[in-house]
C-alpha positions as CSV (number, residue, x, y, z in Angstrom):
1,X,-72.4,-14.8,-60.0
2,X,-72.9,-13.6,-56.5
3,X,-70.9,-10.9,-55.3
4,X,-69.2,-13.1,-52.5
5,X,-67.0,-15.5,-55.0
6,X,-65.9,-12.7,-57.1
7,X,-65.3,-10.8,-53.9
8,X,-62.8,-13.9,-53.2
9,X,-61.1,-13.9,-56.1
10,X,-60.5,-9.9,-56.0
11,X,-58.9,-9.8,-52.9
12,X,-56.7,-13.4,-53.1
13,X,-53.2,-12.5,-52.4
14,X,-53.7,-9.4,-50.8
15,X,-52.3,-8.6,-46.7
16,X,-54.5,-9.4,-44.9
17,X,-55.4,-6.4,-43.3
18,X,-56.5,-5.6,-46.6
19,X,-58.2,-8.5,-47.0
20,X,-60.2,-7.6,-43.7
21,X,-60.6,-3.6,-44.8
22,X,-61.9,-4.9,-48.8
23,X,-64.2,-7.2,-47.6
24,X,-66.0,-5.2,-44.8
25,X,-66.4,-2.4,-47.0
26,X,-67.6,-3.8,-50.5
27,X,-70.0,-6.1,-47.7
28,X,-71.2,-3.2,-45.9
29,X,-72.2,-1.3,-49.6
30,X,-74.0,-4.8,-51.1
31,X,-76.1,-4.7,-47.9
32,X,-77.2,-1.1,-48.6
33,X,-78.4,-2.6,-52.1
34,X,-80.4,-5.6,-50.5
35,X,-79.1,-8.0,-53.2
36,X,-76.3,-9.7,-54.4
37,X,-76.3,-8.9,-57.6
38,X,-72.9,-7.8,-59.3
39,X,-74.9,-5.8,-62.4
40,X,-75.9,-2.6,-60.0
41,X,-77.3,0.6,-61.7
42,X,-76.0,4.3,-61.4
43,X,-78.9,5.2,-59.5
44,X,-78.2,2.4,-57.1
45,X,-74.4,3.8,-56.8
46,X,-75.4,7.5,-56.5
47,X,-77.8,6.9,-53.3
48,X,-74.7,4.8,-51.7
49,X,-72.7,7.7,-52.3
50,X,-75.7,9.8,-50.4
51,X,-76.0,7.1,-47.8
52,X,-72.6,7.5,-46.6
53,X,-72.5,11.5,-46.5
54,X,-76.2,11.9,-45.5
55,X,-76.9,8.9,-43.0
56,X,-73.8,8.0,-41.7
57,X,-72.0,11.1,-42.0
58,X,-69.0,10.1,-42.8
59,X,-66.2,12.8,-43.5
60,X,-64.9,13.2,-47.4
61,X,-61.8,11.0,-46.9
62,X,-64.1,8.5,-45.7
63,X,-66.3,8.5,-48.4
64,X,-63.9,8.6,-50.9
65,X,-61.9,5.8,-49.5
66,X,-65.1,3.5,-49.7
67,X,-66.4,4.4,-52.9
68,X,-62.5,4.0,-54.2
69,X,-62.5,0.2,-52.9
70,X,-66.3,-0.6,-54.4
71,X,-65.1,1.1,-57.8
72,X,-61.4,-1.3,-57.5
73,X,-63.9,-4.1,-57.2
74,X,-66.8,-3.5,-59.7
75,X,-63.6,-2.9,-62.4
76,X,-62.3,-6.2,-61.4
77,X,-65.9,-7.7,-61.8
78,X,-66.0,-6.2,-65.3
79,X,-62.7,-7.1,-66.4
80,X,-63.7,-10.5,-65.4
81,X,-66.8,-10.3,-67.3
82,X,-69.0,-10.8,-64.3
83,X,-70.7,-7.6,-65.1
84,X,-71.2,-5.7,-68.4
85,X,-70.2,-2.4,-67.0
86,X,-69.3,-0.3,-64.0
87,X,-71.6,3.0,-63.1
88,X,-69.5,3.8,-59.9
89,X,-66.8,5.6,-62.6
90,X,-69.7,8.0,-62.8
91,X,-70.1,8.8,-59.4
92,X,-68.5,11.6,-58.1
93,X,-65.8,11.6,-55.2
94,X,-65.9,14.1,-52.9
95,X,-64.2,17.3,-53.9
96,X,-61.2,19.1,-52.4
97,X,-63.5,21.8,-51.3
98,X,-65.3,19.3,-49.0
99,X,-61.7,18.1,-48.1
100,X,-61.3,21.7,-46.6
101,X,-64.2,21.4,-44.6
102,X,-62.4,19.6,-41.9
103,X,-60.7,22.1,-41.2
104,X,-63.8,22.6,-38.4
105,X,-63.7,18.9,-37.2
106,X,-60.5,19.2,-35.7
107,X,-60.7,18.5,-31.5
108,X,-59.5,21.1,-29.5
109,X,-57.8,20.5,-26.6
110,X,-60.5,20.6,-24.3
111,X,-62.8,18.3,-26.0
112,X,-59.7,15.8,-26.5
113,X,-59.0,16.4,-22.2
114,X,-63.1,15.8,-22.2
115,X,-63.2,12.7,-24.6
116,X,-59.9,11.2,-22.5
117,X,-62.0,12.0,-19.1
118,X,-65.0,10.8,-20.1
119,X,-63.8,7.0,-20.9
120,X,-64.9,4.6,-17.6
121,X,-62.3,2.4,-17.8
122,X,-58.2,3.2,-16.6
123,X,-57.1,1.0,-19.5
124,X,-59.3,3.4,-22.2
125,X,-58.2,6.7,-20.5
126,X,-54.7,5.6,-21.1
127,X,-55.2,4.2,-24.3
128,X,-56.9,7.5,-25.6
129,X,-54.5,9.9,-23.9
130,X,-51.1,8.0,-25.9
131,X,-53.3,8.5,-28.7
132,X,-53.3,12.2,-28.7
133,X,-50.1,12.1,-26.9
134,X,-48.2,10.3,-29.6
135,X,-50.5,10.8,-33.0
136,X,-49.9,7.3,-33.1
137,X,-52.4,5.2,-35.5
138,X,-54.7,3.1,-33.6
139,X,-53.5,-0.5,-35.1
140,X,-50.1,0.8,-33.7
141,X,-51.2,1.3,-30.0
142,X,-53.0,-2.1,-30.4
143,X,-50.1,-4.1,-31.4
144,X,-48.0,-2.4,-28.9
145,X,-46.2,-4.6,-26.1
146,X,-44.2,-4.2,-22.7
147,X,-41.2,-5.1,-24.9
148,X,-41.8,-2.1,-26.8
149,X,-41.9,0.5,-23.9
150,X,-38.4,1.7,-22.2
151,X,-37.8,4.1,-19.1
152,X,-35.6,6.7,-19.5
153,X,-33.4,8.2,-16.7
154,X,-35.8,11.2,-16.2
155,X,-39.0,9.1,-15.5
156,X,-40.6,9.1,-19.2
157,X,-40.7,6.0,-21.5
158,X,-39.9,5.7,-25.3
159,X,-42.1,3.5,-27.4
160,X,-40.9,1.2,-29.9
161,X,-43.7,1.8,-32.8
162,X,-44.3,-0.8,-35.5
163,X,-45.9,1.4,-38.3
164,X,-46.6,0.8,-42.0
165,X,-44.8,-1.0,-44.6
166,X,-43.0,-2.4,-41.1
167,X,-40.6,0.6,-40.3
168,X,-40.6,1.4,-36.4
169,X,-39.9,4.7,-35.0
170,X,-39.1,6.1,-31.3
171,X,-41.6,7.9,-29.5
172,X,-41.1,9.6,-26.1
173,X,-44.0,10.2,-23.6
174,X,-43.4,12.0,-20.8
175,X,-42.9,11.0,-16.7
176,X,-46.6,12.0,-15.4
177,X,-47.7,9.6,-18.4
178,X,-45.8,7.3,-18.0
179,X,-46.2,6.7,-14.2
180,X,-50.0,6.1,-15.2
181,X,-49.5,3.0,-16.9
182,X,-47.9,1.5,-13.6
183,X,-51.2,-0.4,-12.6
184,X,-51.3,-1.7,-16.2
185,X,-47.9,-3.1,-16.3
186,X,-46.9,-7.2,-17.2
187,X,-44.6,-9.1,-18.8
188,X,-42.9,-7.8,-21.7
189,X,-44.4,-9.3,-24.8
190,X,-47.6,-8.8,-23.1
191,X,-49.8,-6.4,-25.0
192,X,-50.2,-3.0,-23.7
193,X,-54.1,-2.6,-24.1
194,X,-55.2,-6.2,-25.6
195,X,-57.4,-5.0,-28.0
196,X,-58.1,-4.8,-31.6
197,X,-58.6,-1.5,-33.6
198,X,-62.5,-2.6,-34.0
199,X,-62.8,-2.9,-29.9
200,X,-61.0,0.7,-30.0
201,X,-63.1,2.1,-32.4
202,X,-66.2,1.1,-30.7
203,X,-64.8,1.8,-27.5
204,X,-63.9,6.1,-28.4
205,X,-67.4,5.8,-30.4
206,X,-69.2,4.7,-27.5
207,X,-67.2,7.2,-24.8
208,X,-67.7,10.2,-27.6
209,X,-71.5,9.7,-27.3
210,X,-70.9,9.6,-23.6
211,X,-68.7,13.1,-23.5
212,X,-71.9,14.6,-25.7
213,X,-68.8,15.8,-28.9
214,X,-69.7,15.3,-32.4
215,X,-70.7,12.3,-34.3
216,X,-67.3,12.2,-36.4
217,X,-65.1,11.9,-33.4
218,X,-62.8,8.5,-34.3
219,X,-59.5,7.3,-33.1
220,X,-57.7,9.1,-36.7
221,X,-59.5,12.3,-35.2
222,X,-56.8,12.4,-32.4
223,X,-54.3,11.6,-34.6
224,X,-55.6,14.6,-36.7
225,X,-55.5,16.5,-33.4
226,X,-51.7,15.9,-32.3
227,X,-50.9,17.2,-35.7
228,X,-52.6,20.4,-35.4
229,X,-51.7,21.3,-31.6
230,X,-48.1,20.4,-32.0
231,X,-47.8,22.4,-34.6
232,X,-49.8,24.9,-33.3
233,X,-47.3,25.2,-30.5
234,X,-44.2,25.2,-32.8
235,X,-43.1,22.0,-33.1
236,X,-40.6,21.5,-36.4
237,X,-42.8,20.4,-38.8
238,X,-39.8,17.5,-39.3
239,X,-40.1,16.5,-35.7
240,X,-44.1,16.1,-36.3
241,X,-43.7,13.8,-39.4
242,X,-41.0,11.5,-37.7
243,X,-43.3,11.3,-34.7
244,X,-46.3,10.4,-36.3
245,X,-44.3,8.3,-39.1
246,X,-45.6,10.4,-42.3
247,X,-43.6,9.9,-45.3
248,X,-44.1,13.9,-45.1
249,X,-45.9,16.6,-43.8
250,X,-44.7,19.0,-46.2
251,X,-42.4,19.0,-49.2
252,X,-39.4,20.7,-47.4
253,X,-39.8,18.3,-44.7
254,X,-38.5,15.3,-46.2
255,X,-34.7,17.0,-46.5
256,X,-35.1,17.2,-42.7
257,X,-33.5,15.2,-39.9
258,X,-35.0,15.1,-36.3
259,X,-34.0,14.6,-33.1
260,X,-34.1,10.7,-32.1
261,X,-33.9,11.9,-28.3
262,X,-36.9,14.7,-29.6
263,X,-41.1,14.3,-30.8
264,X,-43.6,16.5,-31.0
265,X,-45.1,14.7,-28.1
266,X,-43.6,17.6,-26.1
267,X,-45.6,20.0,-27.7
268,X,-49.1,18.3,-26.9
269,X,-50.5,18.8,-23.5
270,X,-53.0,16.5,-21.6
């Protein structure tokens, strides 16, 4: 059997954001083979593994979360006695002292202020500085509407965000910000930027290149960087995981409440 129709039949059912996420991933490994042939070979498994930390450089939680979703489906294959066996439960995952490597791809704030300046377009300036303003997740920001933005009395806005599992959270932005998206402005369940999370990834890609910063700059990366600076700059470590809709950021955090007039987007500066 081809890997396709057993592709199918793994991911029936699922969200279909999954759906989209399964499929481009185990697609993106079977071209890497050349075939479509669900009986691979460790070898063939180990130099996938290389490919995505040599060639495309990909950081640990990116491997791991690709090799995860081809080792879900070549279990599923076996199970279903499409293949005899599965050789990517020998491959190794990244290790959690490659996991503390990142620690050095973190953005300071002056590449973040040179990645934001360095987009052409108003509509990708804005979209990349409430990325780093809010540590918002970038399929937030793109299903985000004129319905889901609200002035406040001193000139900011608060942001109505749909996040995972459904569950919105308020996020407040501040006046100068705010007064930025003027230009932009229609009516109110209009999306904000009208774009998908693939056009925004290809979009910070393509304005990262242009700004000259490192080959693993993404949209999560300023998500990443939120985290650090507010904290960094003393924001509760409660406050942080209500902005940025963690389930927590630290095991004391959960027993904490935050301010719903309060984020850390207070403590990030653009």
């Amino acid at each position: 059997m081809q890997y396709g129709q057993a592709l199918s039949q793994w991911v029936d059912g699922r969200p279909e954001r999954t759906v989209v996420e399964y499929r481009r991933d185990v697609g993106q490994a079977f071209k890497f083979f050349g075939h479509e042939r669900l009986q691979l070979t460790l070898d063939e498994c180990q130099a996938y593994r290389a490919h995505l930390v040599d060639v495309r450089k990909l950081a640990p939680r990116g491997v791991r979360k690709k090799l995860t979703i081809l080792r879900g489906f070549l279990t599923f294959c076996r199970d279903e006695g499409y293949c005899d066996r599965n050789p990517m439960q020998r491959v190794q995952m990244p290790t959690p002292d490659e996991e503390l490597n990142l620690a050095g791809r973190i953005l300071s704030p002056e590449q973040v202020r040179l990645l934001i300046t360095s987009a052409p377009m108003a509509r990708d300036r804005l979209f990349l500085a409430l990325a780093y303003a809010t540590g918002a997740r970038v399929s937030e920001l793109c299903g985000l509407t004129w319905a889901d933005c609200t002035e406040k009395p001193d000139g900011g806005a608060q942001l109505s965000v749909l996040g995972k599992r459904n569950k919105r959270r308020q996020v407040n932005i501040s006046a100068s910000l705010w007064r930025e998206f003027n230009p932009l402005r229609q009516r109110p369940g209009t999306a904000v930027f009208g774009m998908d999370r693939f056009q925004a990834a290809r979009m910070i890609r393509e304005t990262a290149e242009r700004a000259k910063l490192p080959g693993w700059v993404t949209m999560h990366k300023l998500r990443h960087a939120h985290i650090s600076h507010a904290l960094d700059n003393g924001a509760p470590i409660h406050l942080v995981r209500d902005t940025v809709g963690h389930v927590s950021l630290a095991t004391t955090g959960i027993y904490a409440k935050s301010n719903p007039k309060e984020s850390s987007s207070s403590y990030v500066q653009l």
